[in-house]
C-alpha positions in Angstrom: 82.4 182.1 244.0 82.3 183.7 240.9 85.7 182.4 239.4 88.0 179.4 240.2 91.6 179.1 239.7 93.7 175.4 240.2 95.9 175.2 243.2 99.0 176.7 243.1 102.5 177.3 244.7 102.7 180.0 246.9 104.1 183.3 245.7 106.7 183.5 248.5 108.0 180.1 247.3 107.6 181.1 243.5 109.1 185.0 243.7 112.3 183.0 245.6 112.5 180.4 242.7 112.6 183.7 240.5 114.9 185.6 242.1 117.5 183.4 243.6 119.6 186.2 244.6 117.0 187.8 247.1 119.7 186.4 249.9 122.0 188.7 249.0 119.8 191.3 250.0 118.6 190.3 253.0 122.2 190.4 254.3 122.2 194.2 253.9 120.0 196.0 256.3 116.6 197.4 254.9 116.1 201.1 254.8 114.2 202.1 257.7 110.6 203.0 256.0 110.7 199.5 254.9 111.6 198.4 257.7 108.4 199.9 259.5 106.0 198.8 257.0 107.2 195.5 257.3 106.4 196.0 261.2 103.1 197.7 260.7 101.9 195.3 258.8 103.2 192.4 261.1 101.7 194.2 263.4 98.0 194.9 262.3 98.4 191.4 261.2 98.5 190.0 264.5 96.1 192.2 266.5 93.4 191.7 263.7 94.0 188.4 264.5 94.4 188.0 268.5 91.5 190.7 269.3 89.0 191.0 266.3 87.7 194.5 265.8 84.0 194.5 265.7 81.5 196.5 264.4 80.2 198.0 267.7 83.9 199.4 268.5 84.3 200.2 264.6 80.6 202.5 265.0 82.0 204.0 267.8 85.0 205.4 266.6 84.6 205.6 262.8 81.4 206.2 262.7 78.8 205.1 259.3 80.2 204.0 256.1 80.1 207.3 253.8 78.1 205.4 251.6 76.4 208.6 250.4 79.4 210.1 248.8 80.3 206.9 246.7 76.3 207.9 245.3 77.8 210.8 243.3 77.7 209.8 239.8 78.0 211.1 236.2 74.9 212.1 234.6 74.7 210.0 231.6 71.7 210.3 228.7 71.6 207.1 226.6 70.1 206.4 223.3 67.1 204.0 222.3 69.4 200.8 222.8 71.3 201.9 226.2 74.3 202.9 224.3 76.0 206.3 225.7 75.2 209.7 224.1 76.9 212.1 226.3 77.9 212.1 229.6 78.7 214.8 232.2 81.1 215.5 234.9 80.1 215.1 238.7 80.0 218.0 240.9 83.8 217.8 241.6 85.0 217.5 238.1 85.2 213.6 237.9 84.3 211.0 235.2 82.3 208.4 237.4 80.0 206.5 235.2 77.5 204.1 236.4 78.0 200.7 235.8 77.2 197.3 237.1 79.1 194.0 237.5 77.1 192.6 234.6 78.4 195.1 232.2 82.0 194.8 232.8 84.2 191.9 230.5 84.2 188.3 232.6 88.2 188.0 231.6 88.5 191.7 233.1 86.8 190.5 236.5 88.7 187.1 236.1 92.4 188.8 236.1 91.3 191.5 238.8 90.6 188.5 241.1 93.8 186.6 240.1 96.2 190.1 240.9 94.3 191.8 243.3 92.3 189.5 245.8 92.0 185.3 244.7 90.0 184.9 248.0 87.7 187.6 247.3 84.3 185.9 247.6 85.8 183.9 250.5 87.2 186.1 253.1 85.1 188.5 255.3 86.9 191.8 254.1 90.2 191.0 255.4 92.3 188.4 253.7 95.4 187.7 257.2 96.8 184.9 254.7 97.5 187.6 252.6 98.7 190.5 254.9 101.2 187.3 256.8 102.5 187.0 253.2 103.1 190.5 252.0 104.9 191.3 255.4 107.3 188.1 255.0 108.0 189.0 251.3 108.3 192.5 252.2 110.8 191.7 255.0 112.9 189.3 253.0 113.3 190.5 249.4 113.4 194.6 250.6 110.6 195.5 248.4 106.9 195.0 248.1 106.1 191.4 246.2 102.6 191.2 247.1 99.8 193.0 248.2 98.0 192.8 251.6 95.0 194.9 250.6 92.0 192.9 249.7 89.2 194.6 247.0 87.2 195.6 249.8 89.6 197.1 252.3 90.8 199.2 248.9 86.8 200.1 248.3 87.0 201.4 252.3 90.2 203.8 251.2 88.2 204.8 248.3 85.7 206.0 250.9 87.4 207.1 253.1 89.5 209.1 250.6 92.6 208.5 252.8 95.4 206.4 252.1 97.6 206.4 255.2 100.6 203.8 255.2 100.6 203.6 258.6 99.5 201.0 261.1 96.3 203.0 262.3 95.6 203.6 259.1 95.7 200.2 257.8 93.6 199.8 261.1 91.0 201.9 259.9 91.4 200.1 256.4 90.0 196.6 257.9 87.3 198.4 260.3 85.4 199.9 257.4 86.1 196.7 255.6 85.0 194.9 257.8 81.8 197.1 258.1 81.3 197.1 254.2 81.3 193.4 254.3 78.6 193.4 257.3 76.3 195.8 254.9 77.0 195.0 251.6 77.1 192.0 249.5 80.1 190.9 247.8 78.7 191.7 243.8 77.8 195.4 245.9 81.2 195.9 247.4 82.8 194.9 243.8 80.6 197.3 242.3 81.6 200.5 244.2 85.1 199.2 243.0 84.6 199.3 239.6 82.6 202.9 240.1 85.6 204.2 242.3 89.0 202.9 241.2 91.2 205.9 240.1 92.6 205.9 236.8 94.9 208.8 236.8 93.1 212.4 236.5 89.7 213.0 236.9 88.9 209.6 235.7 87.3 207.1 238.3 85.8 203.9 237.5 85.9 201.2 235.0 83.9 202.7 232.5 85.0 205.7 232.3 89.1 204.5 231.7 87.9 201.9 229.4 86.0 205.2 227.4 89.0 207.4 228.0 91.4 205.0 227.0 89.8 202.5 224.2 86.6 204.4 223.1 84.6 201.3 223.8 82.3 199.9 227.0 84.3 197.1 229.3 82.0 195.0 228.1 84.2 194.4 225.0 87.7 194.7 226.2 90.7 192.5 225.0 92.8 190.2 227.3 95.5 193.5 226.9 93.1 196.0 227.5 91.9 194.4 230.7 95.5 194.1 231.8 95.8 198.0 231.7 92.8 198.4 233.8 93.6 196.0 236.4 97.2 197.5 236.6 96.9 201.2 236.9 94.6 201.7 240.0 97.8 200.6 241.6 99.5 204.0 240.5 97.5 205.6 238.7 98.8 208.7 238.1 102.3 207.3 237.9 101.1 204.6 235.3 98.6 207.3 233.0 99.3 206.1 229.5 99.3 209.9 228.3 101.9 210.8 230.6 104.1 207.5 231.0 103.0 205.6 228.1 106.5 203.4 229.3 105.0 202.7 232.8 101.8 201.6 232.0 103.0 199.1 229.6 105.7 197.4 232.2 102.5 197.5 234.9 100.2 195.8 232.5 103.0 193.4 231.2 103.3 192.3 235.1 99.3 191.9 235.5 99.2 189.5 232.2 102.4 187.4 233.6 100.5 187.1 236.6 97.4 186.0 235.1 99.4 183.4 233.4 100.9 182.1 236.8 97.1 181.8 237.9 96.1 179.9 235.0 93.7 182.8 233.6 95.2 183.2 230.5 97.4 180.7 228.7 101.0 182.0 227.5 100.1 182.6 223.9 97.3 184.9 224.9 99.4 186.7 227.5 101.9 186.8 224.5 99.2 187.9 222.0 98.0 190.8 224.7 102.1 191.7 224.9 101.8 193.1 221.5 98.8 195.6 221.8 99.4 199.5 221.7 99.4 200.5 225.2 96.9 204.0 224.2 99.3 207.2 224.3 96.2 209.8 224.9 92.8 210.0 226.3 89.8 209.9 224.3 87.2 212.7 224.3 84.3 211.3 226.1 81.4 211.2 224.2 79.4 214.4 223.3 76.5 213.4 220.8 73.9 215.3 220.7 75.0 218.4 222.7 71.9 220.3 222.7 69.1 218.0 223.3 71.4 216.3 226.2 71.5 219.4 227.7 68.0 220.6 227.4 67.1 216.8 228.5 69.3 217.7 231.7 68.0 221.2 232.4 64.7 220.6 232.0 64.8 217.5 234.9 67.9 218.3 237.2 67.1 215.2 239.7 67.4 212.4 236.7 70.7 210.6 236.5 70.1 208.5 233.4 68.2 210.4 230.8 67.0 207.6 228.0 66.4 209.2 224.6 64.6 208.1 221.4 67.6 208.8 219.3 70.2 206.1 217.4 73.3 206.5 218.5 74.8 205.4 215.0 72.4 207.4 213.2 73.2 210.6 215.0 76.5 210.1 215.0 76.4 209.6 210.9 74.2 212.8 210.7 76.1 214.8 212.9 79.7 214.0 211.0 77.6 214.7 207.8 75.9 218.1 208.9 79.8 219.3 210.1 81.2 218.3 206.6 78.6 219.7 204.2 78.2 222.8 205.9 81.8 223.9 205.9 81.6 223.3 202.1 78.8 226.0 201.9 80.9 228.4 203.2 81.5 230.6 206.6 78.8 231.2 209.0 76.7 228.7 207.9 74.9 226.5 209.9 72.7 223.4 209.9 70.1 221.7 211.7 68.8 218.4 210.9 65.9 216.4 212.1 65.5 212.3 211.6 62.2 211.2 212.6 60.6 207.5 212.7 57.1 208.8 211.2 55.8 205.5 212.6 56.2 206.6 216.1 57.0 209.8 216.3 60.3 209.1 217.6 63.3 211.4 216.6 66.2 209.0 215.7 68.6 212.3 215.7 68.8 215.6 216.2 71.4 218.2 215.4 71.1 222.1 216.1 73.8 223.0 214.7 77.0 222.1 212.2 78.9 222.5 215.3 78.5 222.9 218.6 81.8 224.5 219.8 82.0 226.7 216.7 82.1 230.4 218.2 81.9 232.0 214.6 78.9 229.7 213.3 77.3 229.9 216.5 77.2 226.5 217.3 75.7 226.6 220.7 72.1 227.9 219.0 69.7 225.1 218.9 68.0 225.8 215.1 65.6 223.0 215.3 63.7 225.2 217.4 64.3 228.7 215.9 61.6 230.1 214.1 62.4 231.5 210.9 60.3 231.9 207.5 59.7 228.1 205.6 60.0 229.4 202.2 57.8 227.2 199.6 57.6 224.3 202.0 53.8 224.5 202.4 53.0 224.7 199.1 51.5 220.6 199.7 49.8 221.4 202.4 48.2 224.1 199.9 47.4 221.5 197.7 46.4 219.0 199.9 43.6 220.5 200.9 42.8 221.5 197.6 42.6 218.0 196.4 40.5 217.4 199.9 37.8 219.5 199.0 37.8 217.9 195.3 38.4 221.4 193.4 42.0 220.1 192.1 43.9 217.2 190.8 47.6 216.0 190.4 46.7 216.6 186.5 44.6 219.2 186.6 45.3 222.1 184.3 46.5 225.5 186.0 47.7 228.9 184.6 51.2 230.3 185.6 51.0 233.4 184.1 51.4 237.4 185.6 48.5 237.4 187.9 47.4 239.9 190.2 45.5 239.6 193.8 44.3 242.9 195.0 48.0 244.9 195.5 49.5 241.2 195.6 51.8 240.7 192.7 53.7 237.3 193.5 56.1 236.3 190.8 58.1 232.7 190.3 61.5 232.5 191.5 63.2 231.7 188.4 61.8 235.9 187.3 59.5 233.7 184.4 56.1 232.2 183.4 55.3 228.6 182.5 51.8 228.9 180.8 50.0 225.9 181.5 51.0 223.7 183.6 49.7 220.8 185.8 49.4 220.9 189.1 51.5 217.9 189.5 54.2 220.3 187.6 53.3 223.4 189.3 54.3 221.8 192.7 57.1 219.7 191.6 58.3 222.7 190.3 57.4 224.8 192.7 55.8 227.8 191.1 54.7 230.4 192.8 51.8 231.9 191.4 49.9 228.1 190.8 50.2 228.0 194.3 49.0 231.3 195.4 46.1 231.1 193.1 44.9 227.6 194.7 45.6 229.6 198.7 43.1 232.0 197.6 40.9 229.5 196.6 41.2 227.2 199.9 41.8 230.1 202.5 44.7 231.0 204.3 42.5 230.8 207.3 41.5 227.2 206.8 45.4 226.3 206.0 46.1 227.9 209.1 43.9 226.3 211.3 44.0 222.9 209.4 48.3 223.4 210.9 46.9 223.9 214.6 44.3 221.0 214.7 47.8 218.8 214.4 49.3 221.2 217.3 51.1 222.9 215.0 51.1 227.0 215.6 52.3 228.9 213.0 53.3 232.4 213.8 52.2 235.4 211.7 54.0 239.0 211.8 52.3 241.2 214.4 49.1 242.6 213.8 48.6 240.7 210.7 45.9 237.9 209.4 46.3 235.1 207.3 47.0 235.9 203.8 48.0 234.7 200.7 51.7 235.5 201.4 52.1 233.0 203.5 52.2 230.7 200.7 56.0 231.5 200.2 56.6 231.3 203.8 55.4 234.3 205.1 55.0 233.2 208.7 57.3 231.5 211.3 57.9 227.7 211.9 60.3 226.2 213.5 62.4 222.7 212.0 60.1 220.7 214.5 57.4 221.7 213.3 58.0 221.2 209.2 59.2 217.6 210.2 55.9 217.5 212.0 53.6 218.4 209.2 55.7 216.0 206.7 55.6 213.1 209.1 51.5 213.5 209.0 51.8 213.8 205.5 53.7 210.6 205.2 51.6 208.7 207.7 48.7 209.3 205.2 47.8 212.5 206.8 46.7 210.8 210.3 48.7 213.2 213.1 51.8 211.9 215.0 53.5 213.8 217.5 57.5 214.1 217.7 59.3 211.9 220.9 62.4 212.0 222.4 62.8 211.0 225.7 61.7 207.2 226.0 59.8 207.5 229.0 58.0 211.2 228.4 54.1 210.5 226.8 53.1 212.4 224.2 51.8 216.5 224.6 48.9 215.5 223.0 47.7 212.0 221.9 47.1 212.2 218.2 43.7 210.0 218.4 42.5 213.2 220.5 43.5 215.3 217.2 42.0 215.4 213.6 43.6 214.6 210.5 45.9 216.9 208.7 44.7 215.2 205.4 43.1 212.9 204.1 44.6 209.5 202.7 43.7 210.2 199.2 44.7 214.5 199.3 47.6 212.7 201.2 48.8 210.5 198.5 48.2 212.9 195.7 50.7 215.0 197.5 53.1 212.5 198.1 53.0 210.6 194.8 54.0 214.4 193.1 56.4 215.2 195.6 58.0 211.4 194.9 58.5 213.3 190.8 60.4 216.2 192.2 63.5 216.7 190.2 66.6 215.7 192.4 69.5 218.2 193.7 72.5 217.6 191.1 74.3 214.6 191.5 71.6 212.8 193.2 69.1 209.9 192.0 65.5 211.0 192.7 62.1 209.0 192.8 62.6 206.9 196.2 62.3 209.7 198.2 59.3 212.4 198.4 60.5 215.9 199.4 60.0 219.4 198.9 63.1 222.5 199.6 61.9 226.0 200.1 64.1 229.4 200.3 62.6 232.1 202.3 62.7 235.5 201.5 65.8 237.6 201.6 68.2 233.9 200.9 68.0 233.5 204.9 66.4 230.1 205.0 67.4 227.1 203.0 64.7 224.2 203.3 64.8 220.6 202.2 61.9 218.1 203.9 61.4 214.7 202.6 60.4 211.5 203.7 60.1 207.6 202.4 58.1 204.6 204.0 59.8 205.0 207.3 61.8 208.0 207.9 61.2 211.6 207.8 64.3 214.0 207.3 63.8 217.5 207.7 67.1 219.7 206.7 67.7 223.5 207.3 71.0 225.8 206.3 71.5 229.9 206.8 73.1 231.4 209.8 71.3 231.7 213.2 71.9 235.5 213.1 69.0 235.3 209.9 71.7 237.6 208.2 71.6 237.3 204.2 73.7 234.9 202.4 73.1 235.6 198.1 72.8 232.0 196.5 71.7 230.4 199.6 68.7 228.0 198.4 67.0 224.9 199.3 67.7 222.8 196.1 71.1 223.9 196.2 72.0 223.7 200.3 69.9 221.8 202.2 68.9 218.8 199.4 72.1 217.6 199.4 72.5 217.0 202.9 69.0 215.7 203.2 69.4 213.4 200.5 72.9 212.4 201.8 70.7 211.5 204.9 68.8 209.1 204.0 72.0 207.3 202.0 73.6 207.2 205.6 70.1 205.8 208.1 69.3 202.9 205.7 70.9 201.2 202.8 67.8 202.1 200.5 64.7 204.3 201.1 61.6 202.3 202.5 58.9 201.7 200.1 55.8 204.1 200.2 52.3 203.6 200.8 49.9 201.7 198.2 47.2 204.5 197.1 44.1 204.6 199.0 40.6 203.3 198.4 39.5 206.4 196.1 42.5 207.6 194.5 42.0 208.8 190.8 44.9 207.5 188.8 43.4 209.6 185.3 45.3 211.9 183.1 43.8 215.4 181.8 41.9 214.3 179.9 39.3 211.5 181.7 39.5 214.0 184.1 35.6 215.1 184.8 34.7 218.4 183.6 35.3 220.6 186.6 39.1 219.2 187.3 40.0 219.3 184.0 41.1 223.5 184.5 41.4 224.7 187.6 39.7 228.4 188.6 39.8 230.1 191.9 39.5 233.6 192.5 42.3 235.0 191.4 41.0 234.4 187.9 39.0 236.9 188.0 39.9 240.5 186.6 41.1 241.5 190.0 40.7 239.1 193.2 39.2 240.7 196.5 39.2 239.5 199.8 40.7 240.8 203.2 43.2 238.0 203.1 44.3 239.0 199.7 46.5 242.1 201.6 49.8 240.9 202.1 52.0 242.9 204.3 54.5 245.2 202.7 58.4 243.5 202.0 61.1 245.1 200.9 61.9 242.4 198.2 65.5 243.8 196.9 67.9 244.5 198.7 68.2 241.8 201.2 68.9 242.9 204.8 72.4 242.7 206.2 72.9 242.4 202.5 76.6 244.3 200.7 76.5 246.1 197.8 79.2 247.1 195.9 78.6 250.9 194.9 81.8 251.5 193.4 81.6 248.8 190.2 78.3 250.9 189.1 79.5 254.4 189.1 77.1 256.6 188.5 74.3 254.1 188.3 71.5 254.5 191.0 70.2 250.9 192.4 66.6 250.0 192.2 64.7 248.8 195.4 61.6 246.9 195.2 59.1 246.2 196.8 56.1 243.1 197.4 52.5 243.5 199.1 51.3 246.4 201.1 48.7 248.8 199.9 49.4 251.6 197.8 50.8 254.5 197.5 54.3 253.6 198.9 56.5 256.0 201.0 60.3 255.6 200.8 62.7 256.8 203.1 67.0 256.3 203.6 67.6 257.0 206.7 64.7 258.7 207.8 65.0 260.9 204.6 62.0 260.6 202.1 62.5 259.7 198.4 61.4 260.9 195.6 59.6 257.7 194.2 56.2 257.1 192.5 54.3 256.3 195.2 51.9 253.9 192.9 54.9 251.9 192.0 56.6 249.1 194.4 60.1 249.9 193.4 62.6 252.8 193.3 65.8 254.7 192.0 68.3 255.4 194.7 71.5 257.1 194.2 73.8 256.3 197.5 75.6 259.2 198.2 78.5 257.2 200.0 80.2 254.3 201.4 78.7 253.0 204.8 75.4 251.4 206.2 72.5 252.6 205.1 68.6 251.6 206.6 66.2 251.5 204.3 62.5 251.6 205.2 59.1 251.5 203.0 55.6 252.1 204.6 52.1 251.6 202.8 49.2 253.3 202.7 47.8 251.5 205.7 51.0 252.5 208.3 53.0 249.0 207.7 56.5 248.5 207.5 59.0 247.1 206.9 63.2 247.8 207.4 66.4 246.6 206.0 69.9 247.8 206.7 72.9 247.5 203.9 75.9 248.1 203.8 77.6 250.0 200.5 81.3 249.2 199.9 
C-alpha cells in the first residue's frame, strides 16, 4: 500500500453528526429515481456478494478488456531534458498525454485515495464495504453522501465509454473491474486513470488538466491545485473552471475538507489551499517549436514521443525574441533563427519563422531551410583559405580601390574606396573589392568545393560556374547551412554536423570528412571577426560574427558565435520580395546579439591560438605578406571564373518607385557582370542604351508594373518587375 491514513469514524456516523436534521428527511418519502438507485445498488451489492461473478462468465458475455483503445495517446515531442515542446491531439480531438504514476504530485495521489477509493491497493476491484455504505447513506439522507465506485471499476467505465446508472450497468462496472484487476497491476490500473479521467472538453488525463489549467506538469502541483483535479472528474463538464468557475471551487473546497477528515492535509493547509484562484480559462497547450515538431512528426508517423536536441527555455526565449524584434522591423517581415551547441552539433533552438500563425508574414514557411543569397557572409571563409595557403595575413596590406576583373566591376557597399587597408580591416569592414581580389586569388572553385568536403552544397544559378560573384553571395544557402560553416569555423575548423533529434546519428560522421580550415587560418578568422564593430547599442568583442545583405535588400544576415554557441540570424520576407533598408548590421545583429544576452549570462570564452599562429604587425611581417597581390592586380584580370553573370543591380525587384516626385526625370538602371554589349528591353520593347555601358536612361511612360530585362552578349539574363506609382 502506497499510502496510509489513521483509523477513522465511519462517514455514515460522521455525515449524521453533521447534519443532525437528516431525520427530518427520511420522514418524507424519496423521489422515485432515488429511490431505485438506492435499490440497484442494494441490489448489485448483494448478488456481487452471494454469487461472485467470475472471469470465465465475465469473457463470455463482455468479452476482452478494450485495452487497445485506452493505447491512443497524444503525440508529444520533448526537449533535451524531457520537458514538453509541443504536443498534438489524438485522432478524435482529445488531449491525452502520456504519463506515469511516478510523474504525478505524491499529495495529488494521496487526496485521490482519501476521496475516491482509501481501500484501493486492498480490494480486488470492488470495494462491497463501500457500495453497503453509499446505498445506506443514499437511502437515509435522500442524496448521494458517498461513492460506491472504486478507481478501478471508474477505469472500466472509462473503457467502456458507458456510464449507465442502472443495475446491469453497474453490473458490467464490477465485471470489467474485476477483469482489470485479474490483468493489470494496481500502479497499471491507476495509471490508465490518470491517462483517462475527463476533465471537461476534450481534455482527458492528469496531465493534460494540470497543463490546461496551471501551465505546469503534476509533478509540481499545490495542495489546492490537486484538490481541483481530484474534484472535477466527478462532473466534469458541470465543474470546468472556464465555464463554472463557482462550481469548481465548491467541488474542490469539499475534496480539501475531506482530505482534512482523512488526516491528509492538516486544517491550516486545507485553509491555505482555500485561498488559491480557482483558474477562470484554459491555457493554450504548448506549441514550441511549430515547424521542426511537425517535420519531426511527418517525417516518422509511428513515433509517439519524439525527443529533440533543443532547450526548452532557450527556445522559448528565442522564439518571444524573434516575435518581438521583427514586428519592430516592420510588416511582412520575417525571421528565422538558429542556436547551435558547436560542441556537438546539437541545435538548442530553432525558429522558422517570427510567427507561426501569421497569415500576412507567412509564418507557416520554415526559413531555416529556404535557400536564398548569403550576402557577405563568406567573405571568412574567403580569407580563410587565403591565410591556409600562407599568401595573406590578418595585417597584411591590401588595396580597396576601383578595380576591374574582366567585365566584373564590384564596388563596396557604402558607394566608396578605403585605400589601404588591412585585411583584418577589410573583413571587419566588410569591403567588397579586398574580398573579391583575394577569391580570385584562391578560386572560387576551391571555396566551393572546400564548402562540400564539410557536406555543405551551395547552389549556383543554372548553367553557371563558380565565379568571383559569389563572393557577395551570389549563390544559394540555406540558414542550416551558414550556422554549419560557422560552427566549423568556431570548432577550429574541424567539421561538425547539425542534430536534432536525440536518438537520430549523424548524416555523415565528421571524422569521415576533412577540415573546413585549418586551426591557425581558423583563428586568424575568428580573432578578426571577434573586432567587428557592434550593431548600435550593443557591446562588441565577446562575440565573433559576421552580417551580410544580399543583393536587391532581400536577405539580412547576422552569424556569430563564442566558446560555446553558434547563433545564426536571418530577416526579409519568405516571398524574397524587396524591402529598401533591410541590412544585416541593421536587422538581423540586433536579434543575434540579443541572442546570446538571453542563452547565457555572458559569452563563453574562445579558443587560445594555435601552435603556429603569427601574432606580428605589418611590419615583422616577412616580405611576401607584407602587401598582398593576386590577379586582379594586374592591368585587367582573366580567367573563366572571372565572368559573373549579368544582375540587374538598380532597381530592386518587386521594388516601388515613385514616378510622380521626379517629373520629367528619366530613372537610371544599372547593371553588374555579364559580358558586353548589353541589350535592354521594358516590356519586351528594346531601349535605346549604349550597349558598352551597364546602365541606362528610362523614361516610364506611366503608372503601373513594368518588367524590366537585360541580356549580355553571351544570351544571359536576368528580370525584375516594378511597380511605378
Amino acid at each position: 500500500m502506497i499510502f496510509s491514513f489513521p483509523k477513522k469514524r465511519q462517514v455514515a456516523e460522521k455525515a449524521a453528526s453533521a447534519t443532525p436534521d437528516r431525520t427530518s428527511r427520511w420522514r418524507t418519502p424519496l423521489p422515485l429515481p432515488l429511490r431505485l438507485a438506492a435499490c440497484a445498488l442494494a441490489a448489485v451489492a448483494l448478488a456481487v456478494a452471494a454469487a461472485g461473478v467470475t472471469l470465465e462468465i465475465v469473457k463470455r458475455d463482455i468479452g476482452p478488456l478494450p485495452l487497445a483503445a485506452a493505447e491512443a495517446e497524444s503525440v508529444t515531442v520533448l526537449d533535451r531534458n524531457n520537458r514538453l515542446l509541443r504536443a498534438f491531439t489524438t485522432k478524435d480531438g482529445r488531449w491525452r498525454l502520456p504519463l506515469e504514476v511516478s510523474e504525478v504530485d505524491p499529495r495529488y495521489l494521496a487526496i485521490l485515495m482519501a476521496y475516491e477509493d482509501k481501500r484501493f491497493y486492498d480490494h480486488g476491484g470492488v470495494d462491497l464495504r463501500a457500495i453497503l455504505r453509499a446505498s445506506y447513506l443514499l437511502a437515509r439522507h435522500g442524496e448521494i453522501l458517498s461513492g460506491g465506485s472504486t478507481l478501478t471499476m471508474q477505469v472500466a467505465r472509462l473503457l467502456d465509454g458507458k456510464h449507465e446508472r442502472t443495475g446491469a450497468g453497474k453490473l458490467r462496472q464490477i465485471a470489467r473491474a474485476l477483469q482489470l484487476e485479474e490483468t493489470l497491476s494496481k500502479d497499471e490500473i491507476l495509471r490508465l486513470y490518470l491517462r483517462l479521467a475527463p476533465f471537461g472538453g476534450n481534455i482527458e488525463g492528469v496531465r493534460a488538466a494540470s497543463l490546461a489549467y496551471f501551465g505546469k506538469e503534476p509533478k509540481h502541483l499545490s495542495a489546492g491545485e490537486a484538490a481541483l483535479l481530484v474534484a472535477l472528474p466527478q462532473s466534469p463538464e458541470r465543474r470546468r473552471p472556464d465555464r463554472n468557475n463557482e462550481a469548481a471551487h465548491k467541488a474542490r473546497d469539499r475534496v480539501l475538507d475531506r482530505a482534512v477528515e482523512e488526516g491528509v492535509l492538516s486544517k491550516a493547509e486545507a485553509e491555505r489551499a482555500k485561498g488559491e484562484r480557482v483558474p477562470r480559462k484554459r491555457l493554450e497547450v504548448l506549441k514550441l517549436a511549430p515547424h521542426l515538431s511537425e517535420a519531426e512528426v511527418a517525417a516518422h508517423p509511428a513515433t509517439r514521443v519524439h525527443r529533440l536536441t533543443l532547450d526548452r527555455n532557450i527556445q522559448s526565449a528565442i522564439e518571444k525574441l524573434t516575435s518581438e524584434q521583427t514586428k519592430l522591423l516592420g510588416p511582412k517581415l520575417s525571421a528565422a533563427v538558429l542556436v547551435v551547441d558547436h560542441a556537438t552539433g546539437e541545435v538548442l533552438a530553432h525558429v522558422g519563422s517570427a510567427d507561426y500563425l501569421d497569415r500576412d508574414r507567412q509564418g507557416a514557411i520554415d526559413m531555416t531551410d529556404a535557400i536564398r543569397s548569403p550576402g557577405s557572409t563568406l567573405k571568412p571563409f574567403i580569407y580563410g583559405l587565403a591565410f591556409e595557403q600562407g599568401i595573406a595575413h590578418p595585417e597584411t596590406l591590401i588595396e580597396d580601390r576601383p578595380t576591374r576583373f574582366g567585365t566584373y566591376t564590384p564596388e563596396n557597399f557604402d558607394e566608396a574606396f578605403h585605400g589601404t587597408v588591412t585585411i583584418r580591416e577589410a573583413l571587419g569592414n566588410s569591403l567588397n573589392v579586398p574580398a573579391v581580389k583575394v577569391l580570385a586569388a584562391v578560386g572560387p572553385g576551391r571555396l566551393m568545393g572546400r564548402f562540400r568536403r564539410v557536406g555543405i552544397v551551395a547552389q549556383l544559378p543554372a548553367n553557371t560556374r563558380p565565379s568571383l560573384a559569389i563572393a557577395l553571395g551570389g549563390l544559394g544557402m540555406t540558414l542550416k547551412d551558414l550556422a554549419t560553416l560557422y560552427a566549423d569555423l568556431a570548432r577550429g575548423g574541424e567539421p561538425v554536423t547539425l542534430k536534432w533529434h536525440r536518438d537520430a546519428p549523424a548524416a555523415t560522421p565528421a571524422a569521415a570528412r576533412r577540415r573546413l580550415l585549418t586551426p591557425v587560418s581558423a583563428w586568424y578568422v575568428t580573432d578578426i571577426l571577434r573586432d567587428a564593430p557592434p550593431p548600435p547599442n550593443a557591446k562588441g568583442g565577446a562575440i565573433a560574427y559576421k552580417t551580410g545583405t544580399s543583393y536587391g535588400y532581400r536577405d539580412a544576415w547576422a552569424v556569430g558565435f563564442d566558446g560555446r554557441h553558434v547563433v545564426a540570424v536571418w530577416v526579409g520576407r519568405p516571398d524574397a520580395a524587396s524591402t529598401p533598408g533591410l541590412m544585416g548590421r541593421l536587422s538581423a545583429a540586433p536579434i543575434l546579439f540579443d541572442a546570446f544576452a538571453r542563452i547565457a549570462e555572458r559569452p563563453a570564452p574562445f579558443r587560445s591560438a594555435p601552435a603556429g599562429a603569427m601574432k606580428a604587425t605589418g611590419t615583422s611581417l616577412p616580405p611576401p605578406l607584407k602587401r598582398f597581390r593576386g590577379p586582379a592586380d594586374d592591368v585587367i584580370a582573366k580567367g573563366p571564373f572571372l565572368d559573373p553573370p549579368v544582375l540587374i543591380s538598380f532597381p530592386p525587384d518587386r521594388s516601388e518607385l515613385d514616378i510622380a516626385e521626379r517629373e520629367a526625370e528619366p530613372l537610371i538602371i544599372k547593371a553588374e557582370g555579364g559580358a558586353l554589349p548589353l541589350t535592354w528591353m521594358v516590356d519586351g520593347a528594346p531601349v535605346t542604351s549604349d550597349p558598352l555601358r551597364r546602365e541606362v536612361e528610362w523614361q516610364p511612360d506611366g503608372r503601373g508594373f513594368a518588367k524590366l530585362t537585360v541580356i549580355d552578349a553571351k544570351g544571359r539574363a536576368d528580370r525584375v518587375t516594378v511597380r511605378l506609382r
